[in-house]
C-alpha positions in Angstrom: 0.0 0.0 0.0 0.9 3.3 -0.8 2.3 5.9 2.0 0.1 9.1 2.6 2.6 10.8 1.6 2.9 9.2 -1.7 -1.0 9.2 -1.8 -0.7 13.3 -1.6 1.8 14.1 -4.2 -0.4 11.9 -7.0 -3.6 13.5 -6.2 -1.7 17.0 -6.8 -0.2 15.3 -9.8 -4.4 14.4 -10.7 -5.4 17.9 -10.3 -2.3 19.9 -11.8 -3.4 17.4 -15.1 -7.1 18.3 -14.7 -6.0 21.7 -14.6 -4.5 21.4 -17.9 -7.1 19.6 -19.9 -9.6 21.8 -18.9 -7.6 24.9 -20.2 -6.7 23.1 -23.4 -10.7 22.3 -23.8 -11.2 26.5 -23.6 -8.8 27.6 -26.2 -9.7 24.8 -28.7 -13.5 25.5 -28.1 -15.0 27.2 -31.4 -15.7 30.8 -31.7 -19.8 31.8 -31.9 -21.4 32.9 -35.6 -20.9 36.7 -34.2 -17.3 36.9 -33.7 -16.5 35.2 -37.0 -18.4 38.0 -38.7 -16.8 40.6 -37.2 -13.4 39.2 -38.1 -14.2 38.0 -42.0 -12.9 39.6 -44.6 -15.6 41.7 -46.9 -17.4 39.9 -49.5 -16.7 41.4 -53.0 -19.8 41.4 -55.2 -19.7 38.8 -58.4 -20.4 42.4 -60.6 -17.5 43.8 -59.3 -15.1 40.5 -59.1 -16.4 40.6 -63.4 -15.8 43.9 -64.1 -12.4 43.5 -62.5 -11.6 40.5 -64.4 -12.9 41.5 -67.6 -9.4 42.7 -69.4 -11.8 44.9 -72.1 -12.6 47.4 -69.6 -9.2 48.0 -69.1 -8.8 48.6 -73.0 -11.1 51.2 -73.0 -10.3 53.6 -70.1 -6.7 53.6 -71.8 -8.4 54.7 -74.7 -9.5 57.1 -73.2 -6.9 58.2 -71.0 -4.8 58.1 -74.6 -7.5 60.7 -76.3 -7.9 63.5 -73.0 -3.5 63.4 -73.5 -3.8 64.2 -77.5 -6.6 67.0 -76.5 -4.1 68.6 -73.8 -1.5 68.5 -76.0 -2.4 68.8 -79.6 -6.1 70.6 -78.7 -9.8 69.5 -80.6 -9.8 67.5 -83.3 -12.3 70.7 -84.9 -9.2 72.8 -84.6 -8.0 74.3 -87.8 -4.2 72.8 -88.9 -1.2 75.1 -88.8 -1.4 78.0 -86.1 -4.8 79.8 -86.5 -4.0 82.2 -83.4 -0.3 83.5 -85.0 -2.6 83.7 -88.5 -5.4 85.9 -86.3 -2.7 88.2 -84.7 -0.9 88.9 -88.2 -4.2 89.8 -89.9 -4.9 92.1 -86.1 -1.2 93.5 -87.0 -2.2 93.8 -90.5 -5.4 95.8 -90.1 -3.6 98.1 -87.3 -0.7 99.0 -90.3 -3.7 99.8 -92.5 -5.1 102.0 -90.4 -2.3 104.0 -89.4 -1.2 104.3 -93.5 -5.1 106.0 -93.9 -4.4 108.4 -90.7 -1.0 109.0 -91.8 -2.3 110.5 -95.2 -5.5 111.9 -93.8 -2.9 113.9 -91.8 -0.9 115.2 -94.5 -4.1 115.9 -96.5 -4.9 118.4 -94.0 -1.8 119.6 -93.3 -1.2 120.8 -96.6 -0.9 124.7 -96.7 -3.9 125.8 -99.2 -1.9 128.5 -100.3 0.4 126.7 -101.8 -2.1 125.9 -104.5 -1.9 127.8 -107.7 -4.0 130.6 -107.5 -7.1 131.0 -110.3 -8.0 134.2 -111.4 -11.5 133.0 -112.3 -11.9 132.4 -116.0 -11.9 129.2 -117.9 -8.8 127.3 -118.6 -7.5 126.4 -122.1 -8.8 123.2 -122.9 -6.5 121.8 -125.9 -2.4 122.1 -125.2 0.1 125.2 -125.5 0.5 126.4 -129.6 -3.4 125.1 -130.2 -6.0 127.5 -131.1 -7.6 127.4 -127.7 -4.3 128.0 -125.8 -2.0 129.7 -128.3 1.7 130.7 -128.5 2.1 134.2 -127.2 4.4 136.8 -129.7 8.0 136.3 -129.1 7.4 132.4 -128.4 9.5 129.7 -130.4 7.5 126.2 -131.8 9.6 124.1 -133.2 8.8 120.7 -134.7 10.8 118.5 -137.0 13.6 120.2 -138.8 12.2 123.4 -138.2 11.6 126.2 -135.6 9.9 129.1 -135.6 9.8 132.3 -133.6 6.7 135.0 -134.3 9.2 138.5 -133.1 6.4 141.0 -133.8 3.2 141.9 -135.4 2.2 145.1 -137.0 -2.0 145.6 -137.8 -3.4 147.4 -140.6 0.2 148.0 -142.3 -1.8 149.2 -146.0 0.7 152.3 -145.6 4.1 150.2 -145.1 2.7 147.9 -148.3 2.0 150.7 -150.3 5.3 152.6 -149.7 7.2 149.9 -150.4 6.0 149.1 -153.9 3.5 151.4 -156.0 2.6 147.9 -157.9 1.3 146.1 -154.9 -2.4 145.1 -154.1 -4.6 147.0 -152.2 -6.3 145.0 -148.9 -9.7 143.8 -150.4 -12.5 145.8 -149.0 -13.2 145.0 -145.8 -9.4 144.2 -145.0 -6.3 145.0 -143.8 -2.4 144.3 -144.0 -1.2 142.5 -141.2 2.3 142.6 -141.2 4.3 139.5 -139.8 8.2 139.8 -138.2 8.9 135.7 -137.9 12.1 134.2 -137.8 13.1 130.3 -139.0 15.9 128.2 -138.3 16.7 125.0 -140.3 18.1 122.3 -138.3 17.3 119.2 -140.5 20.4 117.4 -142.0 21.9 119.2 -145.4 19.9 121.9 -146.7 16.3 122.9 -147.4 14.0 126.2 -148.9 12.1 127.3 -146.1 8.8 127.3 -148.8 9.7 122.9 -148.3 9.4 123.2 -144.5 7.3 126.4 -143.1 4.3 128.3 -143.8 2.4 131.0 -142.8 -1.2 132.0 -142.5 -4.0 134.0 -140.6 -7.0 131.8 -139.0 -10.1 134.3 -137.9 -12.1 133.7 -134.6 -14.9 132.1 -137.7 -12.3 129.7 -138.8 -11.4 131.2 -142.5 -8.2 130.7 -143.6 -5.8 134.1 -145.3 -2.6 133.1 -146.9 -0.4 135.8 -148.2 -0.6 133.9 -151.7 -4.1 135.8 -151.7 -2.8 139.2 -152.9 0.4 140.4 -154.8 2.0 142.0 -151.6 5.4 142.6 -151.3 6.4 143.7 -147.5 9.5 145.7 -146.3 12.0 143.2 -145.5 10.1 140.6 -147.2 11.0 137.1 -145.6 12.6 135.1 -148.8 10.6 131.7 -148.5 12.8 130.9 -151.4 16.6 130.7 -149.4 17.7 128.1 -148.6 19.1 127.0 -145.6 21.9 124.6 -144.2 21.9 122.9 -140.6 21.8 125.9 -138.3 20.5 128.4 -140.6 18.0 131.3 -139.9 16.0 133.7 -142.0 14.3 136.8 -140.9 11.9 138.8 -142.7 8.2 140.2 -142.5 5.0 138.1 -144.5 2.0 140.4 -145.3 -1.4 138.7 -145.2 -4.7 140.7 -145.6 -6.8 139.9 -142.6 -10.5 141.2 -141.9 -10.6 144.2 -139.9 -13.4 143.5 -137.5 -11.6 140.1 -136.3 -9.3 138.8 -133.8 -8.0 136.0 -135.1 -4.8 134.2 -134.9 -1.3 133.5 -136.8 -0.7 130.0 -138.0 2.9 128.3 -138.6 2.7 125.2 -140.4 6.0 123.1 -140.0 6.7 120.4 -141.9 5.9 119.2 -146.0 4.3 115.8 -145.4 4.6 115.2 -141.9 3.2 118.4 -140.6 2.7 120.4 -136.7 0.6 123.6 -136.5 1.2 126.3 -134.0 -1.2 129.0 -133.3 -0.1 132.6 -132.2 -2.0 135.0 -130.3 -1.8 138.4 -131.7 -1.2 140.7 -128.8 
């Protein structure tokens, strides 16, 4: 039989063993419905767990990711090529230079002094060109054309005196007539030579438009211009042509220049 002292230390040994498989039983024992709830991972929705598995998806927000990074960069597809806002600002620059050329010369529009302009003294202007009958050489004035120039020095009216004293066989003025008496001058400057009757002639146009040559009478003035001479390159001739001319007229002296090819020049009388 066992001591009591050896009975003692196996019933501690029982009950330090009892101990233990009771506190073995509490941490194995299962956990309640609650506690494993609170401690679960969240479910993920089969809508969600598809959409994340479906690779398409992905495509398309790359898509789109790719086309708001061309936008940013390269701007709407709408967008004119090239560079439409340098364009814009040229044709703004444009305009502005425009604008500042038309102020400019506005400016000197006004700023011209209006005296400067030629002064009118109120009567028409001559309508045809200097040496024509509506603007006409003045006496004293040269018109050359060709190989010939001529220069009207003087004019004497009603001269039937100086014609008659210079020879008793010359022709009385018509009735209704005068002697106008002609101091011209005429220069050759044509190659060679020439007779002045090949290159220049004279005559007397009234303000009616009749035509008086001095072949009309048998005149012969003082100093009678010789049409006949002849002259070389550089030659000149002076004399006086006598022409009957109607007495109530002011009309005007003609110098025709030229043999085929010819100019007229008109000369005002006074």
């Amino acid at each position: 039989m066992l001591s009591r002292r050896t009975r003692s230390g196996v019933a501690a040994a029982c009950t330090m063993l009892a101990v233990g498989l009771t506190g073995c039983v509490t941490l194995g024992e299962p956990r309640s419905a609650e506690e494993e709830s609170e401690t679960a991972p969240p479910e993920t929705s089969p809508e969600v767990s598809q959409e994340a598995a479906d690779p398409g998806d992905d495509d398309a927000q790359d898509q789109v990711d790719d086309a708001a990074d061309d936008e940013r960069h390269n701007g709407p597809d709408d967008e004119p090529e090239g560079r439409p806002d340098e364009d814009l600002d040229e044709d703004a620059e444009g305009e502005d230079a425009e604008g500042e050329d038309e102020e400019e010369d506005s400016e000197a529009e006004a700023d011209e002094d209006p005296d400067d302009e030629p002064e009118s003294d109120g009567g028409a202007e001559p309508d045809g060109p200097a040496g024509s009958r509506d603007d006409p050489f003045s006496v004293g004035d040269s018109f050359g054309y060709g190989d010939w120039e001529v220069t009207i020095n003087g004019v004497t009216p009603e001269a039937d005196d100086l014609i008659a004293a210079e020879n008793q066989f010359n022709d009385p003025a018509p009735e209704g007539t005068s002697y106008l008496l002609i101091d011209a001058s005429v220069t050759y400057e044509g190659a060679d030579s020439e007779m002045i009757m090949m290159g220049v002639d004279f005559a007397y146009v009234s303000d009616s438009g009749e035509t008086y040559s001095s072949y009309d009478t048998i005149a012969i003035p003082p100093d009678e211009l010789d049409t006949w001479q002849e002259l070389y390159t550089g030659g000149t001739a002076e004399g006086n042509i006598a022409i009957a001319v109607p007495d109530d007229g002011q009309g005007l002296i003609r110098a025709r220049v030229g043999f085929f090819d010819t100019q007229d020049g008109f000369f005002a009388l006074g």
